[in-house]
MILUMDREN-363176 format. One record per residue (C-alpha): residue number from 0; x, y, z. Coordinates in steps of 0.25 Angstrom, whole numbers. Layout:
N
<pos->NUM; east->X; north->Y; up->Z>
...
***
This chain:
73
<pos->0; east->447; north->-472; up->648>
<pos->1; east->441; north->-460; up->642>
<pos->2; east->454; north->-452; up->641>
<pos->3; east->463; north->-466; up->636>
<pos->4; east->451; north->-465; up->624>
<pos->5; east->454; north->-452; up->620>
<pos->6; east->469; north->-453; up->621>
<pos->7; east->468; north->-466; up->612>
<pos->8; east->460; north->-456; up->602>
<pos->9; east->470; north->-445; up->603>
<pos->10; east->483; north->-453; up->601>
<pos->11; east->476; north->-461; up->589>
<pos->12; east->471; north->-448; up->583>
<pos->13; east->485; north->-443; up->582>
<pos->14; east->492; north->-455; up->577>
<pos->15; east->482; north->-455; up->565>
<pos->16; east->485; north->-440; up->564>
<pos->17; east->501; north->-441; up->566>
<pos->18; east->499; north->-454; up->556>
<pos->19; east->495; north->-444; up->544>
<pos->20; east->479; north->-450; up->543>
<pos->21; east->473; north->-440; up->532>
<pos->22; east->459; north->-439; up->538>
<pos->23; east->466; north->-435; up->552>
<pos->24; east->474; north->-422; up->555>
<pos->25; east->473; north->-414; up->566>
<pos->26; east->471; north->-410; up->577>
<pos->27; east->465; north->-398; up->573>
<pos->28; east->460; north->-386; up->581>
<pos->29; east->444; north->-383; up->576>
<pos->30; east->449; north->-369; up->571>
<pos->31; east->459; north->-376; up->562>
<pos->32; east->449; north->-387; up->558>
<pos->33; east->439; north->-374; up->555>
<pos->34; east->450; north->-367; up->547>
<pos->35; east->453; north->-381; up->537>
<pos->36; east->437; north->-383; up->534>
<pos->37; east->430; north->-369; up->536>
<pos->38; east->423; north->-372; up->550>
<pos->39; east->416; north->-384; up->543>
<pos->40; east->419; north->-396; up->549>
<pos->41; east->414; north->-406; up->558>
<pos->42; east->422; north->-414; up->569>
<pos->43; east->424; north->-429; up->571>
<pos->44; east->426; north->-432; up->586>
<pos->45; east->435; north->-444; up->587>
<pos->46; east->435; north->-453; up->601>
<pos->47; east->438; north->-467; up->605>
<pos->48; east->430; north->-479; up->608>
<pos->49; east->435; north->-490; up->615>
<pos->50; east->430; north->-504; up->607>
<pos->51; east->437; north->-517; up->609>
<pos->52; east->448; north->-511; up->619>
<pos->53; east->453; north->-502; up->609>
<pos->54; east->451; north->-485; up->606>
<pos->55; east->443; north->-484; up->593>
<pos->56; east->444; north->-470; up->588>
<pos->57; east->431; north->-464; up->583>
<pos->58; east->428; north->-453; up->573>
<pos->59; east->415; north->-449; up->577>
<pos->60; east->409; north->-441; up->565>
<pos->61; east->394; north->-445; up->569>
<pos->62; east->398; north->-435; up->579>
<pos->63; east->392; north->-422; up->570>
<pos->64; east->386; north->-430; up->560>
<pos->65; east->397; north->-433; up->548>
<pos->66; east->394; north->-448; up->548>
<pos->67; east->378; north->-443; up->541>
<pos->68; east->385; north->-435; up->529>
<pos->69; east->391; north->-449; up->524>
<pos->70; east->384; north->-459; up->521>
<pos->71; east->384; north->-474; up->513>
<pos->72; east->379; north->-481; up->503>
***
């Protein structure tokens, strides 16, 4: 189940890519992602949840605590 969820996020990661999505190009090696931003960056680990029998992808940025820079009012 495991490796069928990771293929799901795979295959859909690079249709959105192939698809032209602005926010998403890549992959990228880190020495490549270093070069565009100067070594400041932080990384999103993307995964997928199974909820009502489909692959959910999730962009994890809790993960290094991006989610506390923003916030609402």
């Amino acid at each position: 189940m495991a490796s069928d969820i990771q293929h799901v996020v795979r295959t859909e990661t690079a249709s959105e890519t192939a698809a032209g999505k602005l926010w998403l190009r890549g992959p990228f090696t880190k020495a490549e992602v270093d070069e565009m931003f100067g070594g400041v960056w932080v990384p999103i680990r993307r995964f997928g949840i199974v909820q009502g029998g489909k692959i959910l992808l999730i962009d994890d940025s809790s993960e290094f605590g991006l989610n506390r820079t923003v916030t609402s009012l």
